[in-house]
C-alpha positions in Angstrom: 13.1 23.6 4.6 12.1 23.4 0.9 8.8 24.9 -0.2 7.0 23.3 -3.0 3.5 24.5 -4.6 0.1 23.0 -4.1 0.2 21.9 -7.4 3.6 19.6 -6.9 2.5 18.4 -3.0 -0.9 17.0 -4.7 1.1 15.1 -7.8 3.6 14.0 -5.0 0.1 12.4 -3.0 -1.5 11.2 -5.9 2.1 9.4 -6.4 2.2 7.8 -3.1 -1.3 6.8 -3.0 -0.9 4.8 -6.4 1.8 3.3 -5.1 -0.3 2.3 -1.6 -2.9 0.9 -4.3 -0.9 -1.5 -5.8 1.4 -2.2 -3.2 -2.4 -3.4 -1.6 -3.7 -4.7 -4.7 -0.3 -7.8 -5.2 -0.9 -8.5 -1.5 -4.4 -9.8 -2.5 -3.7 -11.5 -5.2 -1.1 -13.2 -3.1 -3.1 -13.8 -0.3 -5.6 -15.3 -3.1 -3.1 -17.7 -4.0 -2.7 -19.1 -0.4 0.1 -17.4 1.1 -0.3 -16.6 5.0 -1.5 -13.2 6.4 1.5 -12.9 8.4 3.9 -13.5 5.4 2.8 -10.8 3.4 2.1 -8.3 6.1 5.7 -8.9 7.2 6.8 -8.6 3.2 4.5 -5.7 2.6 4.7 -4.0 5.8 0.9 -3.6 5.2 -0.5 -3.3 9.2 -3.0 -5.8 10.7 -6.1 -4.1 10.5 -5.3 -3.3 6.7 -4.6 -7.0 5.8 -7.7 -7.8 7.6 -9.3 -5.7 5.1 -8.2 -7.5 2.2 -10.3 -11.0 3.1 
């Protein structure tokens, strides 16, 4: 088990959370454009209730 400081686990968060952010904001613009739900969600692998959340 690897121990890493407070300091590296909160950069390593903020990492994965920008990442979430745009992975979420393409599927909008690509639900925008006309593309089905179910397409993206399957491309993303953004769950239901979070695509719904995109409309």
């Amino acid at each position: 088990m690897q121990t890493i400081s407070l300091e590296q686990y909160v950069a390593e968060i903020d990492k994965e959370e920008a990442w979430m952010e745009g992975k979420f904001e393409v599927a909008r613009k690509i639900l925008d454009e006309g593309f089905p739900a179910e397409v993206i969600r399957k491309c993303t692998g953004i769950d239901e209730n979070s695509m719904l959340s995109l409309r």
